[in-house]
C-alpha positions in Angstrom: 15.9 -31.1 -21.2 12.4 -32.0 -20.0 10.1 -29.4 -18.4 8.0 -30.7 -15.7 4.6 -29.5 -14.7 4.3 -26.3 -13.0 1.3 -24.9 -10.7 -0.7 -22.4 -12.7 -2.2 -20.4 -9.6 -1.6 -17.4 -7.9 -0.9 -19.3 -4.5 -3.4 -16.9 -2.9 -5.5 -17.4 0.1 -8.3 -15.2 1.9 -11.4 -14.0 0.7 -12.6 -13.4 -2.9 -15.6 -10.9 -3.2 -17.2 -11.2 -6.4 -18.0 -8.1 -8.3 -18.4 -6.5 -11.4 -17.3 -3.0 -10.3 -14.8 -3.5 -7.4 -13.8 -0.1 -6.9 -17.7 0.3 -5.8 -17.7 -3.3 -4.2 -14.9 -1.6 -2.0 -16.7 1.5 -1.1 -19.6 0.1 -0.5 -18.0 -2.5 2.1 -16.2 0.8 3.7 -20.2 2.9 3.8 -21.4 -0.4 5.5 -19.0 0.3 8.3 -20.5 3.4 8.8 -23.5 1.5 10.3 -23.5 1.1 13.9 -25.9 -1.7 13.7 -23.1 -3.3 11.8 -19.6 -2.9 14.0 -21.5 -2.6 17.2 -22.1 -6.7 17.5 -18.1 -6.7 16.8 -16.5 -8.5 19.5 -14.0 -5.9 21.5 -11.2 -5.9 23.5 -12.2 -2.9 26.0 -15.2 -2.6 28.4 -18.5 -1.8 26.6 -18.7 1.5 27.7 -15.3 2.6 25.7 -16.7 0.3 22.8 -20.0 2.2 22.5 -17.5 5.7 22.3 -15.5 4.2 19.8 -18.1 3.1 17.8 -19.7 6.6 17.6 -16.2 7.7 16.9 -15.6 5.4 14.1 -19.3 5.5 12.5 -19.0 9.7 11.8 -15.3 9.5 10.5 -16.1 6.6 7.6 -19.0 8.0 6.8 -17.4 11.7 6.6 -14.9 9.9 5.0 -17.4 8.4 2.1 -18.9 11.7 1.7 -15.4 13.3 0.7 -14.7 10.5 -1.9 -18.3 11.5 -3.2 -16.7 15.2 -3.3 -13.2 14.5 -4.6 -15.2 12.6 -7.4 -16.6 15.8 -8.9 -13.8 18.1 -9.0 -10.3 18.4 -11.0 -6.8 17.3 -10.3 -6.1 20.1 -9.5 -8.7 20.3 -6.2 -9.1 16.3 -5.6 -6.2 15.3 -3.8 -7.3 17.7 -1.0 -10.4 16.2 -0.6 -9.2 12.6 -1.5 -6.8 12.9 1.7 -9.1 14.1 3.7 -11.0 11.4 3.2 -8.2 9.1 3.5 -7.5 10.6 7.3 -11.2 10.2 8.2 -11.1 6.5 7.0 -7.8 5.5 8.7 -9.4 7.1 12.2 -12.2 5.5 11.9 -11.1 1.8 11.2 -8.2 2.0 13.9 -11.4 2.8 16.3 -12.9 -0.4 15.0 -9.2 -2.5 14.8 -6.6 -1.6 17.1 -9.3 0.3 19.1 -7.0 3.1 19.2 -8.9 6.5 19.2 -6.9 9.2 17.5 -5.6 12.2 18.8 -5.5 15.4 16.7 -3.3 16.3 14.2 -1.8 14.5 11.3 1.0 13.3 12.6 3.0 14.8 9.3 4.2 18.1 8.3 4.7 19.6 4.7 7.8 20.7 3.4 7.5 22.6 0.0 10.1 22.0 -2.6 11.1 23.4 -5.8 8.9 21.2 -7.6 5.9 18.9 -6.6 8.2 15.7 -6.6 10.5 17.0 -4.3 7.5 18.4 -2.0 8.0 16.2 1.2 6.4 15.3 4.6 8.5 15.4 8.0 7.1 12.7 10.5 6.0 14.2 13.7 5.9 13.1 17.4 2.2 12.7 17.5 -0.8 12.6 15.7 -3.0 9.9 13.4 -0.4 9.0 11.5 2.3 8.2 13.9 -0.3 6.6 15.8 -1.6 4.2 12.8 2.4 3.3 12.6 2.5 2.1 15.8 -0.7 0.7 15.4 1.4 -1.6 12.6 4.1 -2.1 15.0 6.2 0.3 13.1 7.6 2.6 15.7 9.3 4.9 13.7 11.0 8.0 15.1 12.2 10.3 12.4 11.7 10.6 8.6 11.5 13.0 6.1 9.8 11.4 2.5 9.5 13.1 -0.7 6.3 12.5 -2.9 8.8 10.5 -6.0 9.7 9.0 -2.5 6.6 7.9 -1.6 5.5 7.3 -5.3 8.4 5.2 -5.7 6.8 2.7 -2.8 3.0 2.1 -4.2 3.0 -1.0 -5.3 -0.3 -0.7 -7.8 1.7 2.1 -9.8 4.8 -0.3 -10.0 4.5 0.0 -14.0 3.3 3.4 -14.5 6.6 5.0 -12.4 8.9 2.8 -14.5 7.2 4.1 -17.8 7.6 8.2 -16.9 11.5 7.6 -15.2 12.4 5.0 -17.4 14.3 3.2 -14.6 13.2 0.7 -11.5 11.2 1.6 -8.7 12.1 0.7 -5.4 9.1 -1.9 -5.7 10.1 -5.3 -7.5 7.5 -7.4 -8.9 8.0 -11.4 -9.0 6.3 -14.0 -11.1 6.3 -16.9 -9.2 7.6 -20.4 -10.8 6.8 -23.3 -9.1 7.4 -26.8 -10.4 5.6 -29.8 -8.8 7.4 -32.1 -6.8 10.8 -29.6 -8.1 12.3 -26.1 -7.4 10.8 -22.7 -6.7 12.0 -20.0 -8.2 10.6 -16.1 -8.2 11.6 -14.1 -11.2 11.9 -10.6 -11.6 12.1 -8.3 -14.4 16.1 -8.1 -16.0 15.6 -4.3 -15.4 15.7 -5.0 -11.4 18.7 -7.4 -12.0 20.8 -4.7 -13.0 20.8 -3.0 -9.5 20.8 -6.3 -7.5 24.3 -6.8 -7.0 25.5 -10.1 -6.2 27.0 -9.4 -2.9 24.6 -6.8 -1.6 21.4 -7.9 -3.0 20.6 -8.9 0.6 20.8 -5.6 1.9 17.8 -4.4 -0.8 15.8 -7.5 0.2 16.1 -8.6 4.0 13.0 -10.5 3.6 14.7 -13.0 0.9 18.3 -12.5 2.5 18.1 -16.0 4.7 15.6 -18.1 2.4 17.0 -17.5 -1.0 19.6 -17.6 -3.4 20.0 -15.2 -6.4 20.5 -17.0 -9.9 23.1 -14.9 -12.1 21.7 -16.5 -15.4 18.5 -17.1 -14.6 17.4 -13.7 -13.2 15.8 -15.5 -10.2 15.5 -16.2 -6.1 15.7 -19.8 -6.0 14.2 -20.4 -2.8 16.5 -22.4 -0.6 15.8 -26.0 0.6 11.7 -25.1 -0.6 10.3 -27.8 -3.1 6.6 -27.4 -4.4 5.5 -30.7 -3.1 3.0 -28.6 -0.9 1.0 -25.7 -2.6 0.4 -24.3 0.9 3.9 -24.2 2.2 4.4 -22.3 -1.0 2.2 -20.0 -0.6 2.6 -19.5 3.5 6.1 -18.7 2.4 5.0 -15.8 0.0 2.2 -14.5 2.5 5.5 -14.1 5.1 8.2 -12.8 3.0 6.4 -11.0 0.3 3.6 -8.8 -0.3 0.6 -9.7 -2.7 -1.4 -8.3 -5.4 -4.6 -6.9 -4.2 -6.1 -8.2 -7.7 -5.8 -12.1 -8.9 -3.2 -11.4 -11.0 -0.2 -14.1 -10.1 2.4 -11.5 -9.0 4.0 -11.1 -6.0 6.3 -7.8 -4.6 9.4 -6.9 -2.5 9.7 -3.4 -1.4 13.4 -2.7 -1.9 15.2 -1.3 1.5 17.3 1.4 0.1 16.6 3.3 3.2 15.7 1.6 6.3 14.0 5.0 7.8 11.2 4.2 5.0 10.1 0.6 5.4 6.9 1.3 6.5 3.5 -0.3 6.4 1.7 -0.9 2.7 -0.6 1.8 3.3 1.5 4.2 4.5 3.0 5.3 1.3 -0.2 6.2 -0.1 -1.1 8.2 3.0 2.3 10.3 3.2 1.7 10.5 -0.7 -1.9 11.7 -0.5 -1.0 13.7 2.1 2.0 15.5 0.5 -0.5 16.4 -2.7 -3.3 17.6 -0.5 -1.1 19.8 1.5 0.3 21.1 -2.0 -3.4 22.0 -3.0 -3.8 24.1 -0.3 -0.5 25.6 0.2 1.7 25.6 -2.8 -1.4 25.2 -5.9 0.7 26.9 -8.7 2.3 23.3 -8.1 0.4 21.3 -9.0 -1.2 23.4 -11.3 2.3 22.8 -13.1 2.8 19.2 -12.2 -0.8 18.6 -13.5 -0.5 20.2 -16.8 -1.6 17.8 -19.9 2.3 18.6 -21.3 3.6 17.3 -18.4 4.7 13.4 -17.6 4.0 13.8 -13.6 0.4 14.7 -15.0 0.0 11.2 -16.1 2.0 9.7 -13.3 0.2 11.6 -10.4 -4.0 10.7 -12.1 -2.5 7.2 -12.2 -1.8 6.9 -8.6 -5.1 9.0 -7.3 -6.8 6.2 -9.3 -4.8 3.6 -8.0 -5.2 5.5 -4.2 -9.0 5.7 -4.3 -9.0 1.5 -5.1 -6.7 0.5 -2.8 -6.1 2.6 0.2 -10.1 1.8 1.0 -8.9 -1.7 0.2 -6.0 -2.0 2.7 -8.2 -0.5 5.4 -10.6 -3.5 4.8 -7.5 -5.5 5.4 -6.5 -4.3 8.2 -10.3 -4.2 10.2 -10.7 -7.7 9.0 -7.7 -9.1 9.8 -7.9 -11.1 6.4 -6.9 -11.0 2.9 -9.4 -9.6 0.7 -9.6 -9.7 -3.0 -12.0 -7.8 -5.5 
């Protein structure tokens, strides 16, 4: 049987910024936003006066926000997530002042819930505050939810690999290679793990996004994406940009976020905020926690510096995103 050529890109689109360091190439676009002389030339949507407010606003929260990364960089595990969230917090006020132009009220918008150990520490979502109002912000108008870190955890796409490793079973985010013949089928393949709990007449239910558009191959271990030939490299890769979500990095992989309950489809960066959020509070209220969690003997220690690496890359990464209005790669 005769192979025929396949595309050998990512299918990608937006803008690439080239750097040897992008975790600093990422901060340093977030402390440039902390220029006024930079966002105040933005074009806005309310009358100059409200502009000028929201600018000041936004200016003093990202660069607060910088200046706690600075912090959280010279302290422990066992201190850092603290500051890393409130830095987190200060960043997502001050970019929805420069995107939505929403100014936000106080208060979180979450509220800890301690649990016997620092996986099942969760965060209850409140009626108000920055959170609920960066949701809505999203168009995610979500009314009640209660999420568990391993809940949360479970959601980050960038630590996909590292939760699989310390549970030793599927998160609920499932990577796809794409496989794209020219001029022939399209097929996205996932990892046979993830096949296991697909099952063939409720797979739809874990993957609304695919549920009208694709088929799922029993042998192959693939969506074949239905009536969707690669004769066009851009319809392939609109499709991806509306029913999937991408790597932040040029590797050629692509994600679904598995609904296993509706109440936590939520926006990309809001698992890292509830997660971040849910580790700070446990710094400050419950620290024999994550003393424990954080211990070099145990496999959360490993699981929880992997995602407040991953977390101080991306979340600055997907705020960039959302300002911009673009896809941004570094």
């Amino acid at each position: 049987m005769s192979i025929g050529l396949q595309y050998t890109g990512s299918f990608k689109r937006g803008f690439r910024v080239e750097s040897e360091n992008p975790l600093e190439e990422v901060w340093s676009q977030i402390a440039m936003h902390s220029a006024s002389e930079f966002i105040s030339p933005l074009r806005p949507t309310n009358k100059p006066e409200v502009w000028k407010e929201l600018v000041l606003y936004a200016t003093v929260r990202i660069r607060q926000g910088v200046e706690l990364r600075d912090a959280a960089q010279a302290v422990t595990s066992l201190t850092s997530p603290l500051l890393w969230y409130y830095s987190f917090l200060n960043l997502t006020r001050g970019f929805m002042a420069i995107g939505p132009e929403v100014r936000s009220t106080n208060g979180h918008g979450l509220h800890f819930k301690s649990g016997p150990d620092i996986l099942r520490c969760s965060a209850d979502l409140l009626k108000a505050g920055t959170f609920v109002e960066f949701l809505a912000s999203q168009g995610c108008n979500q009314a009640k939810m209660t999420m568990s870190l391993q809940d949360a955890l479970s959601r980050v796409i960038e630590i996909q690999q590292d939760y699989v490793r310390v549970f030793d079973s599927p998160s609920q985010v499932m990577p796809l290679a794409v496989e794209a013949e020219i001029g022939g089928e399209v097929h996205l393949r996932m990892p046979s793990s993830y096949y296991t709990i697909l099952h063939p007449t409720t797979w739809q239910q874990q993957c609304p996004s695919l549920s009208d558009c694709c088929q799922l191959y029993s042998k192959k271990e693939t969506f074949r994406l239905i009536g969707q030939t690669s004769q066009n490299e851009s319809d392939i890769s609109d499709f991806l940009y509306k029913h999937l979500e991408d790597d932040l990095s040029n590797r050629n992989r692509w994600y679904v976020i598995r609904t296993v309950e509706p109440e936590f489809v939520l926006p990309r960066a809001a698992y890292y905020f509830i997660a971040m959020f849910i580790l700070g509070s446990a710094v400050r209220y419950e620290p024999q926690l994550v003393q424990h969690a954080m211990h070099p003997d145990a496999k959360t220690s490993w699981l929880l510096n992997r995602f407040i690496v991953a977390a101080r890359r991306y979340y600055p990464h997907l705020m960039l995103n959302m300002v911009s209005q673009q896809r941004l790669y570094f």
